[in-house]
N, C-alpha and C positions, 0 to 999 in steps of 0.2 A: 619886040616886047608886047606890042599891042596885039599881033597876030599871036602869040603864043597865046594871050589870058583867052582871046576869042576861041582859039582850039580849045584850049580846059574848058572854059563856059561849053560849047558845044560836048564836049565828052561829057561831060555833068551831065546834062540835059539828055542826050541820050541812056546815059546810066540811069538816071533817077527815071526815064520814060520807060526803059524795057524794066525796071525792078516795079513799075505801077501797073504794065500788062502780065509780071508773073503773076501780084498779089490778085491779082483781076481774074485770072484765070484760076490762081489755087480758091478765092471764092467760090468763083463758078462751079467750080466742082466739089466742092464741099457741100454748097447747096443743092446741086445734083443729086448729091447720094445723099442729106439729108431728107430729101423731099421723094426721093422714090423707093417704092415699094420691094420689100425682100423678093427675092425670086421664088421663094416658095410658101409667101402669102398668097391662102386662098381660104380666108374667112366662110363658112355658109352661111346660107340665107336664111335669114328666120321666118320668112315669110312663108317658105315652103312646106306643104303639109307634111313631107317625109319626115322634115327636119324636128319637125314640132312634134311629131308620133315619137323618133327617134330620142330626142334631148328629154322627154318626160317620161318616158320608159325606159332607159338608163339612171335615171335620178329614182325613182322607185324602186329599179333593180339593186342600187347601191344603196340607198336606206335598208331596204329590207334585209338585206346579206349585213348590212354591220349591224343592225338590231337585233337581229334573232340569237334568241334565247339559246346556247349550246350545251350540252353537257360535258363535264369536265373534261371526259376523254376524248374530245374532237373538238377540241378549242382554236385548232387551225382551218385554216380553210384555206381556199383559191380564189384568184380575182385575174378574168384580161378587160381590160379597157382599148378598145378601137379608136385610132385619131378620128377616122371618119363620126364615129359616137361622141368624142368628146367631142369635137366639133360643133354638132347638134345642140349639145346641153349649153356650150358656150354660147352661141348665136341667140337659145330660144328661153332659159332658164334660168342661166346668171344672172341676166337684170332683171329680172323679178328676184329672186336671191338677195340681189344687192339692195334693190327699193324696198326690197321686206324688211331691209333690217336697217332706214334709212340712213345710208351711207354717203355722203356729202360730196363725193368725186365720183359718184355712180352713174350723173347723168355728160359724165366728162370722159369715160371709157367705152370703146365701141369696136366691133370689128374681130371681138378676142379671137385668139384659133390658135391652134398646134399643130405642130410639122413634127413628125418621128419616122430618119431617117436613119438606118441602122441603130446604131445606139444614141444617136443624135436628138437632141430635144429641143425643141425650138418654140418660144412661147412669147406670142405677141401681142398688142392691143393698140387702139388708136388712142390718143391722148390727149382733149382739147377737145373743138367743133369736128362735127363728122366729116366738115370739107375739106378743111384745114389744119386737121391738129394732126401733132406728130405722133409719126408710127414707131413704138420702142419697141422690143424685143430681146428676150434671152436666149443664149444661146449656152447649151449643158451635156455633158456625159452623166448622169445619175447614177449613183452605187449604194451601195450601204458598206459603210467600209468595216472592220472587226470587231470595234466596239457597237455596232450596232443601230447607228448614226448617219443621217444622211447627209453623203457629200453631193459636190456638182462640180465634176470634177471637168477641166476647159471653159470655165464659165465663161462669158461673152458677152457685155452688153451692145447693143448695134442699134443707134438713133437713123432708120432708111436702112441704107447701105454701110453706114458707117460707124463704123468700130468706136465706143465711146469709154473711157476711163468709168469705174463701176459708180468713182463719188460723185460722181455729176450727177446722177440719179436719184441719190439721197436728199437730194436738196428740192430735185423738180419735182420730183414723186413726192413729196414728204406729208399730199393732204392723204394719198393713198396707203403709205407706208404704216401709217399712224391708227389705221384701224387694220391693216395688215401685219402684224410683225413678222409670221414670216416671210416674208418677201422684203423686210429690211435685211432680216438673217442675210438675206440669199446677197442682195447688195454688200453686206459687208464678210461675205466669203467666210461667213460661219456654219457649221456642221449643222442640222435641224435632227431633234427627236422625230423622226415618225411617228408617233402616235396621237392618234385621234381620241378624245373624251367623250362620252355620249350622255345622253342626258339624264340618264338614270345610274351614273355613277362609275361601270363600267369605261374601259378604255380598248380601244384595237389599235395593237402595233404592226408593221410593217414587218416580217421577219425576212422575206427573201424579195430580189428586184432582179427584174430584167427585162431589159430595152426592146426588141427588136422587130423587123417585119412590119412596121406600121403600128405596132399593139404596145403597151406597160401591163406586162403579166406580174401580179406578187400572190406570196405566202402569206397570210394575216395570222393573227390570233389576234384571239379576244380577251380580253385579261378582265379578271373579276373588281367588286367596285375599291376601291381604292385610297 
């Protein structure tokens, strides 16, 4: 009798020791792939004179093409955007963008950048201290479906390496979300109007999308004020 309870105490103990090296291990690796960087993060530097020529002559090129003045009959136009470019604008632009319009979680994002790999959209930022905050990320197929509307169709959200439920976001994002709504939209897997309002009343809509090659080429129009 006594040799048996000793055998179960030892089987216990062995159980409860190899089920404290799983959870040990399912940590480890959770923290792994929390803590490292997409494979195809590669943020630019903003220090670079390219990037700074680059990101401020793309922000000019895009004010001035959705500002100008059209006449009724060529109210459409074209637009490509280059990851490499946007890249630039992200690195060199946005935080001034952001501190211009003081934004209270502006000096808590860093690193932004885009990956477009076929139709694939990939849109990430750091989140916290530059050394230590975490790296979120979206992961999308962008369309405009028949009403007109933009979907993100495979959305993804990924904390590192690792695949995250989309409401976890709404909660840790929420000082960002809150001067962002769309990027709540996009968290809670809702459709987004395309359209942009300009300041003199005026609006430009998105009519045609597509993905590919490294580039987001569209179709705009410019729609009268409104």
């Amino acid at each position: 009798m006594i040799r048996s309870r000793a055998r179960a105490r030892r089987a216990a103990f062995w159980s409860l020791g190899a089920a404290a090296v799983i959870v040990l291990v399912v940590v480890l690796v959770v923290w792994r792939l929390l803590s490292a960087r997409p494979a195809w993060w590669n943020p630019a530097q903003p220090q670079l004179v390219e990037n700074l020529s680059r990101g401020e002559y793309l922000e000019n090129q895009v004010v001035t093409a959705f500002h100008k003045v059209r006449p009724a009959e060529s109210r459409t136009w074209t637009m490509e955007l280059d990851a490499d470019w946007i890249n630039a604008w992200l690195a060199t632009r946005l935080p001034l963008w952001a501190a211009n319009r003081n934004l209270s979680w502006a000096h808590q994002v860093s690193e932004v950048n885009v990956s477009i790999d076929g139709d694939l959209v990939r849109l990430g930022a750091r989140y916290g201290s530059e050394d230590a905050g975490q790296i979120y990320s979206i992961e999308c197929r962008p369309a405009l479906g028949e009403d007109g509307l933009l979907t993100l169709a495979d959305l993804r959200l990924v904390a590192g390496r690792l695949p995250v439920p989309l409401a976890l976001a709404s909660g840790s994002l929420s000082a960002v979300t809150r001067s962002l709504p769309q990027l709540q939209a996009v968290l809670d897997e809702e459709s987004i109007d395309p359209v942009a309002r300009l300041s003199d009343g005026r609006r430009v809509r998105i009519r045609e999308l597509q993905v590919a090659d490294g580039k987001i080429a569209m179709t705009l129009e410019t729609l009268p004020e409104h």
